[in-house]
C-alpha positions as CSV (number, residue, x, y, z in Angstrom):
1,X,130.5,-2.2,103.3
2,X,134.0,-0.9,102.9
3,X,134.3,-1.6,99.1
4,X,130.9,0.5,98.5
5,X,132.6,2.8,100.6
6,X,135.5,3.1,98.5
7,X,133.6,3.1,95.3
8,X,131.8,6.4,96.9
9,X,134.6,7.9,97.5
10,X,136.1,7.6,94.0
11,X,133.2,9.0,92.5
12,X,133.4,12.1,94.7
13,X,136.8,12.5,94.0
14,X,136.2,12.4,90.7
15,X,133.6,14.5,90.9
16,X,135.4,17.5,91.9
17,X,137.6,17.0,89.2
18,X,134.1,18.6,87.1
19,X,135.6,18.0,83.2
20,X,139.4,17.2,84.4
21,X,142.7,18.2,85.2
22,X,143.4,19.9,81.6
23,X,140.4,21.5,81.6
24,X,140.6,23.5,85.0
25,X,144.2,24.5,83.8
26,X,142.5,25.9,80.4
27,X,139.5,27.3,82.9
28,X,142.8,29.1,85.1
29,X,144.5,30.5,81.3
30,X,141.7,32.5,80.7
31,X,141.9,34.0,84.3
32,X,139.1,32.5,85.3
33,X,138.1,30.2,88.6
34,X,136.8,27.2,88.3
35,X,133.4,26.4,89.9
36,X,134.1,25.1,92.6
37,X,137.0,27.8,93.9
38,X,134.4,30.3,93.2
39,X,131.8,28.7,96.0
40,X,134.7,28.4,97.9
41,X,135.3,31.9,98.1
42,X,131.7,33.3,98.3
43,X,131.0,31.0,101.1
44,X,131.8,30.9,104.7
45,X,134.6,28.8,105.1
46,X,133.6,25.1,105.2
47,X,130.1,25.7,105.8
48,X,128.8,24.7,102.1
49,X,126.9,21.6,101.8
50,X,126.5,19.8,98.6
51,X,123.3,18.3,96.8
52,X,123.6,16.2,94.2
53,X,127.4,15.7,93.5
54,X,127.1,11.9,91.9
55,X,123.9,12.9,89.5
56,X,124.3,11.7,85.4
57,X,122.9,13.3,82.2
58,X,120.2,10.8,81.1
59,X,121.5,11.1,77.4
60,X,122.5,8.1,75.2
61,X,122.1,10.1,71.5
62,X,125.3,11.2,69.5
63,X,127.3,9.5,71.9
64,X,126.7,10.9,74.8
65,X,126.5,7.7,76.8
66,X,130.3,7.9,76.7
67,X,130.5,11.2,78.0
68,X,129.8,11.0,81.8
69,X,130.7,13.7,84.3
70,X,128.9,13.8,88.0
71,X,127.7,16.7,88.7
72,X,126.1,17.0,85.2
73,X,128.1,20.5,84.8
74,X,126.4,22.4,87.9
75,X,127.3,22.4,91.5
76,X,124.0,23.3,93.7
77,X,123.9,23.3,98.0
78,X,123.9,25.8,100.5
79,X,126.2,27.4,102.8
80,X,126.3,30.8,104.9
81,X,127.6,34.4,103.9
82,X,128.5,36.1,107.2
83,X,126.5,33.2,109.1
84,X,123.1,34.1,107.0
85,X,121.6,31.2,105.2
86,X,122.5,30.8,100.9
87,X,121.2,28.8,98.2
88,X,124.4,28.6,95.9
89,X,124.4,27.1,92.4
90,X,127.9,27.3,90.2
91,X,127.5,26.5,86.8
92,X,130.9,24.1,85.9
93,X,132.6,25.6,82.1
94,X,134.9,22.4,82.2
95,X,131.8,20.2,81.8
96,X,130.3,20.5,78.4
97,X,131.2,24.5,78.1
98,X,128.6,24.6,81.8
99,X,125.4,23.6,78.5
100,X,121.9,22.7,80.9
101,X,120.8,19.6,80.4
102,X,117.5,17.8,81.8
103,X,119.4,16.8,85.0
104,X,121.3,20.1,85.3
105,X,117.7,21.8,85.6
106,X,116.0,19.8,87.8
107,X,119.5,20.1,90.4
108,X,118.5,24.3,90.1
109,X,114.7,23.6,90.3
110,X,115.6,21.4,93.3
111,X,117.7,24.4,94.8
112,X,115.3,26.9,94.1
113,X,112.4,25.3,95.5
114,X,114.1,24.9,99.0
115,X,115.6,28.4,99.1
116,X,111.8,29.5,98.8
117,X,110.7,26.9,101.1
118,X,113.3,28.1,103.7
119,X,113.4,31.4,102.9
120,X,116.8,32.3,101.9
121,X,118.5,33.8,99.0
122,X,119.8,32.2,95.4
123,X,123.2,33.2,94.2
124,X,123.7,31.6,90.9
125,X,127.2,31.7,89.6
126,X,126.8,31.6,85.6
127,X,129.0,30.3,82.4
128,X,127.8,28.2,80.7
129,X,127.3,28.5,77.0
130,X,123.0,27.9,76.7
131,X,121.1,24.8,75.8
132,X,123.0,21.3,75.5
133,X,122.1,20.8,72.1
134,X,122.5,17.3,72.1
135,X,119.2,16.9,74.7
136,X,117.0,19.3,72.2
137,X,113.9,19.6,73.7
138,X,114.1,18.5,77.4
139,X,117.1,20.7,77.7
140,X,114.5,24.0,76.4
141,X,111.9,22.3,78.8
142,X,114.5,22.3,82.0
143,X,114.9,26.5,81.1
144,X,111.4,27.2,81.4
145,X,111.2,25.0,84.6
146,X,113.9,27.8,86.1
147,X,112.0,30.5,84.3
148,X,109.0,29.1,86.1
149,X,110.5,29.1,89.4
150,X,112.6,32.8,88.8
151,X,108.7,34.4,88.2
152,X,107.6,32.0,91.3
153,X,110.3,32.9,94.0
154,X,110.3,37.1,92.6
155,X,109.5,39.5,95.4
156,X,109.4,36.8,98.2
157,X,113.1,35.4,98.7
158,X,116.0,37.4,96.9
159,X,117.7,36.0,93.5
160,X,121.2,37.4,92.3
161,X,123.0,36.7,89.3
162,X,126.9,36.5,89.0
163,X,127.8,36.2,85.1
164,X,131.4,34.8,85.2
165,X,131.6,33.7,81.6
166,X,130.3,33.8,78.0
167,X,126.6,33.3,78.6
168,X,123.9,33.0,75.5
169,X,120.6,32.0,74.7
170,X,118.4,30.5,77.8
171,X,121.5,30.8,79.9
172,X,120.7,35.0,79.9
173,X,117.1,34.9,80.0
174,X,116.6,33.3,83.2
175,X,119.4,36.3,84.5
176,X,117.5,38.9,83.2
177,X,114.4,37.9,85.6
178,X,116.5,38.1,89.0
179,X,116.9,40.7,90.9
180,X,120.3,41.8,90.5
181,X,123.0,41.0,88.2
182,X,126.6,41.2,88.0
183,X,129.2,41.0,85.1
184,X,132.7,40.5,85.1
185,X,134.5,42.7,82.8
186,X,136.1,41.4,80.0
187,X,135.2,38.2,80.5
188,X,131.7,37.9,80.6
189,X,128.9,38.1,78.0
190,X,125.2,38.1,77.7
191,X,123.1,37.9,74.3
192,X,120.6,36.0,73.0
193,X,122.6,35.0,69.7
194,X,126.3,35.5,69.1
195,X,128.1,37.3,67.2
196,X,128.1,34.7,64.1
197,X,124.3,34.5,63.6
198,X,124.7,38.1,63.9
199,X,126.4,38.7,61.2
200,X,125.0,35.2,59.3
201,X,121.4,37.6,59.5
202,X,122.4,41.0,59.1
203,X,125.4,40.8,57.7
204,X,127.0,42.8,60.3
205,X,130.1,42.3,62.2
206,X,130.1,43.3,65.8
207,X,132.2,41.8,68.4
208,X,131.1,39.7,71.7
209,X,132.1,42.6,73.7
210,X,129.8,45.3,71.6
211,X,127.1,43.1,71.7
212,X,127.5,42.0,74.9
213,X,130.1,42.9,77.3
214,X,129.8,44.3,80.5
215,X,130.3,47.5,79.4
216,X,127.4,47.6,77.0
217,X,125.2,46.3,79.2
218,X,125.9,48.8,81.8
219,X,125.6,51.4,80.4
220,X,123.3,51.2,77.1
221,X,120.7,48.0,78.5
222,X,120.4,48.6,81.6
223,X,120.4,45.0,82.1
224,X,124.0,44.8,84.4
225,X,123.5,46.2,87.9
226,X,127.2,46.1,88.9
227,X,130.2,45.4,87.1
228,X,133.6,43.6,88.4
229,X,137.0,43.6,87.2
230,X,137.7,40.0,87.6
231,X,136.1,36.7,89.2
232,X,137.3,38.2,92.6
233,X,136.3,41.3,92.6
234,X,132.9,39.6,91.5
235,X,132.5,37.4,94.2
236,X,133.7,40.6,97.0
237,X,130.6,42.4,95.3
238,X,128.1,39.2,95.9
239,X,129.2,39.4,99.3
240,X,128.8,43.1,100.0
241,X,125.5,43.5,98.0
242,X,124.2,40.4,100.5
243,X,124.6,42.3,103.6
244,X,122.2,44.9,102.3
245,X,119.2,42.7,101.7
246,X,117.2,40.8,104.2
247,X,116.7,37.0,103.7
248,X,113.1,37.4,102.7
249,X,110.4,39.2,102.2
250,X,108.8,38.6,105.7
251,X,112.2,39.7,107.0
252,X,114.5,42.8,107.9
253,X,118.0,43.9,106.9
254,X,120.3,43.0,109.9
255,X,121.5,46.1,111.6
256,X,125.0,47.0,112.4
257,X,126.4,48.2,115.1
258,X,126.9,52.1,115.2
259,X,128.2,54.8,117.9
260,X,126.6,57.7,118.4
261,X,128.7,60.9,117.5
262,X,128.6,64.3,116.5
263,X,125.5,64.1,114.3
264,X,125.7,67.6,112.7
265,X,126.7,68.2,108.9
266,X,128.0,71.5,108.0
267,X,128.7,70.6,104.9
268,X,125.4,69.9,103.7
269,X,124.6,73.9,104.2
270,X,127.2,74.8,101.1
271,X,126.6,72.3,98.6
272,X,123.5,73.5,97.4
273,X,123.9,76.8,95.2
274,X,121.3,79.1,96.2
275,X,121.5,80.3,92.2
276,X,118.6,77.2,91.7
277,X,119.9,77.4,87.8
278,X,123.5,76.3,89.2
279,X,124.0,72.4,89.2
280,X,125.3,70.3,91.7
281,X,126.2,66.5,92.7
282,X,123.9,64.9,94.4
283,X,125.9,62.3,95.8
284,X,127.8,64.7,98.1
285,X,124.6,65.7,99.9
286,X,123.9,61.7,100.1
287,X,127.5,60.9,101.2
288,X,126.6,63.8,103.7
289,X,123.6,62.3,105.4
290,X,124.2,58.7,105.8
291,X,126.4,56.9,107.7
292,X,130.5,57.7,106.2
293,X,131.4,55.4,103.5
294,X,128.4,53.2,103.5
295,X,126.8,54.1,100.0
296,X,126.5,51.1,97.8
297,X,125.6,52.6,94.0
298,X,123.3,50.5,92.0
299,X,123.7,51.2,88.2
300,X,126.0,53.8,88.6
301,X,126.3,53.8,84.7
302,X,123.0,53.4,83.4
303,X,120.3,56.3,83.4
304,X,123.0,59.0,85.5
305,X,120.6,61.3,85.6
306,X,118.8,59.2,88.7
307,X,120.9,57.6,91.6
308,X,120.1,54.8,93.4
309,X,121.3,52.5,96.0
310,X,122.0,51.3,99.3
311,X,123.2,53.0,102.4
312,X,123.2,52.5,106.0
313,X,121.4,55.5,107.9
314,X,122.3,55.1,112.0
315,X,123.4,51.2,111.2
316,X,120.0,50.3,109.5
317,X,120.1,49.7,106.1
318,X,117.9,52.2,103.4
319,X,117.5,52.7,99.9
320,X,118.3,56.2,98.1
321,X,116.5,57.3,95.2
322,X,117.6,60.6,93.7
323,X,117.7,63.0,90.9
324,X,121.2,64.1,89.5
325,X,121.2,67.5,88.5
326,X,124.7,67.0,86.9
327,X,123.1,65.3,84.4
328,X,120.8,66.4,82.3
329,X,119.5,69.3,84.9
330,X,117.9,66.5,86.8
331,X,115.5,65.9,84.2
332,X,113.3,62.3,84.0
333,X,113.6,60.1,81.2
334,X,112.1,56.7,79.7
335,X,115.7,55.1,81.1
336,X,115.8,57.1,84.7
337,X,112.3,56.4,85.4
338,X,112.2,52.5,84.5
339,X,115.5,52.5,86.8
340,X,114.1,54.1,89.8
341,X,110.9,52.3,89.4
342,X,112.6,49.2,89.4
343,X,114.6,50.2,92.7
344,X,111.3,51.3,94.7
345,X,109.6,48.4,93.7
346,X,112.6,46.1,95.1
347,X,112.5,48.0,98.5
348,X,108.9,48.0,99.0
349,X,109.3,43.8,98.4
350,X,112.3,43.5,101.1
351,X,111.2,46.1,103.3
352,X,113.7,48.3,103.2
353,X,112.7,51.8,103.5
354,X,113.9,55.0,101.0
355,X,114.6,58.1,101.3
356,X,114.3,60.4,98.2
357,X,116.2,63.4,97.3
358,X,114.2,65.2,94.9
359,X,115.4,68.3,92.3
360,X,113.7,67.6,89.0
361,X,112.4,70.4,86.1
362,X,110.7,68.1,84.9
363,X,110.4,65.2,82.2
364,X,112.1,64.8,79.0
C-alpha cells in the first residue's frame, strides 16, 4: 500500500507543476500568475478542494501520446469566497498555451453541472488560446458541451468570467454567454480570429489590442463589464462583484451590517439645477442616497449615457439604473438601452431589487 501511495503522491506533485518549472517562470515574465496562484488568491485560504487533478488527454495523433500533463491544462473544484460556496475553474497557459481538449471539457461540464446542482456560482479563470487543434472535432464538440451548459445554468446560478490572457475562438464564445466579464488590461484579449487571419482576409493590419483589448471591449462592444489593471486587481474585483450577488436564483444577497445615523441628505437639495435645460451628474445624487462608498459601477465605459450598478441601500444590496444627463442630455440609445436592459433583466433573475433615477428627453 505504501508504494501506491508514493506513486500518488508523485503524480500530484507533478501535477501542480501544470507544464513545468520553465514554463511558470515564462508564465511570471509576462507578469502574469499562474493557475494555480490565481485560485489561491480568489479563494478562502485553504478551503479549495480539487477534482480531477491526475486526469490525461485521451490523444495519441501527431504525437501527442508523448505529451502528458495531469490536469489536462485546467484546474476545476470548489472552495469559499467570504465563507459562500464557489465553483472555480482555472484554465493552466503552461499546459498546451491552456487549448480545451475532450478531457479539459468534460472536467468544466463536470464543474458546471454540480455548481447548478448545488446551487452556487462559477468563476472561470480564462487563458487559454481556443481549440487544441490536434483533437479536431471532439475538442469543437467539448465547446458546445460548455456552451450547452452556459445557456442551461443562465438565470438560475450566477456565471462570471475572469479573462487573464490572450483568449480566441471557442475560448470567447462561451465568455460572452456569462453573466459578467472581466479583462485584464494589457494583457488580455478576446476575438474570434487574430490578428493574422485578419489581415490574411482583409488585408488589414490591426493590432491584438485594437481588435481586442480591454480597452476596446469596454468601451466600443460592450462585451467587458469591468476592467483590471493586472491579475490582482482582477481577482480583488471577482471578489468584490461576489458579495453583491446571491448564490442563486431562489436566493438573496446577504446583508451587512449597518448603524443607523443621521439619515438626512442636504446635499441632494442643490445638485439638481432648477434651470431643467442645465446638466448634471447623476452619480452624485446616487452617491447621495445610498449607503457612503458602496457603489459598484457596471460598464462604467460603455453606453455613459445610462449608469448602472450595484449599491448597498441600509446594508441590503440594490441595483441602480439611471440616465446621465452629462452625456448626451440623458438621451436613450440602441447601446444605453441594450445595457440597461441587460442589468434589469440580471436583477429580476437574482432578486435583487432597483431603483431607477429617471431624466431622459427622449430617444435618439
Amino acid at each position: 500500500m505504501q508504494k501506491y501511495l508514493e506513486t500518488l503522491n508523485v503524480k500530484k506533485e507533478q501535477a501542480l507543476l501544470g507544464g513545468g518549472a520553465d514554463r511558470i517562470d515564462s508564465q511570471h515574465k509576462k507578469r502574469k500568475l499562474t493557475a494555480r496562484e490565481r485560485i489561491e488568491l480568489l479563494l478562502d485560504p485553504g478551503s479549495f478542494e480539487e477534482l480531477g487533478m491526475l486526469v490525461l488527454h485521451r490523444t495519441t495523433d501527431f504525437g501527442m501520446d508523448k505529451q502528458n500533463f495531469y490536469g489536462d491544462g485546467v484546474i476545476t473544484g470548489y472552495g469559499t469566497i467570504d465563507r459562500r460556496l464557489m465553483y472555480v475553474f482555472a484554465q493552466d497557459f503552461t499546459v498546451f498555451g491552456g487549448s480545451l481538449s475532450e478531457t479539459h471539457a468534460e472536467k468544466i461540464c463536470k464543474l458546471m453541472d454540480l455548481a447548478l446542482k448545488n446551487g452556487a456560482p462559477v468563476i472561470g479563470l480564462n487563458d487559454s488560446g481556443g481549440a487544441r487543434i490536434q483533437e479536431g472535432v471532439r475538442s469543437l464538440g467539448g465547446y458546445a458541451d460548455i456552451f450547452y451548459r452556459n445557456v442551461r445554468t443562465s438565470g438560475s446560478i450566477p456565471q462570471i468570467s475572469a479573462i487573464m490572457g490572450p483568449c480566441a475562438g471557442g475560448a470567447v464564445y462561451s465568455p460572452a454567454m456569462t453573466d459578467f466579464i472581466i479583462m485584464v488590461e494589457n494583457s488580455s484579449y478576446m476575438f474570434v480570429t487574430g490578428p493574422n487571419v485578419v489581415k490574411t482576409v482583409t488585408n488589414e493590419e490591426v493590432s491584438s489590442e485594437a481588435l481586442g483589448g480591454a480597452h476596446t471591449h469596454a468601451t466600443k462592444s460592450g462585451v467587458t463589464h469591468l476592467t483590471a489593471q493586472d491579475d490582482l486587481d482582477c481577482i480583488a474585483q471577482v471578489r468584490k462583484l461576489i458579495s453583491y450577488i446571491p448564490q442563486n436564483c431562489e436566493e438573496k444577497v446577504p446583508d451587512l451590517d449597518y448603524v443607523l445615523s443621521e439619515e438626512i441628505r442636504p446635499e441632494l437639495n442643490d445638485i439638481i439645477p432648477e434651470n431643467a435645460n442645465q446638466p448634471y451628474d447623476i452619480k452624485e445624487v446616487i452617491t447621495h442616497i445610498i449607503d457612503i462608498d458602496t457603489f459598484y459601477e457596471i460598464q462604467e465605459e460603455f453606453a455613459d449615457n445610462i449608469v448602472v450598478g450595484f449599491a448597498r441601500l441600509a446594508g441590503k444590496c440594490i441595483g441602480i439604473v439611471a440616465n446621465q444627463p452629462m452625456v448626451l442630455a440623458g438621451c436613450l440609445d440602441v447601446k444605453a438601452s441594450k445595457k440597461a436592459a441587460r442589468f434589469v433583466r440580471l436583477g429580476d433573475c437574482f432578486n435583487i431589487p432597483l431603483i431607477v433615477l429617471v431624466d431622459v428627453p427622449g430617444f435618439l
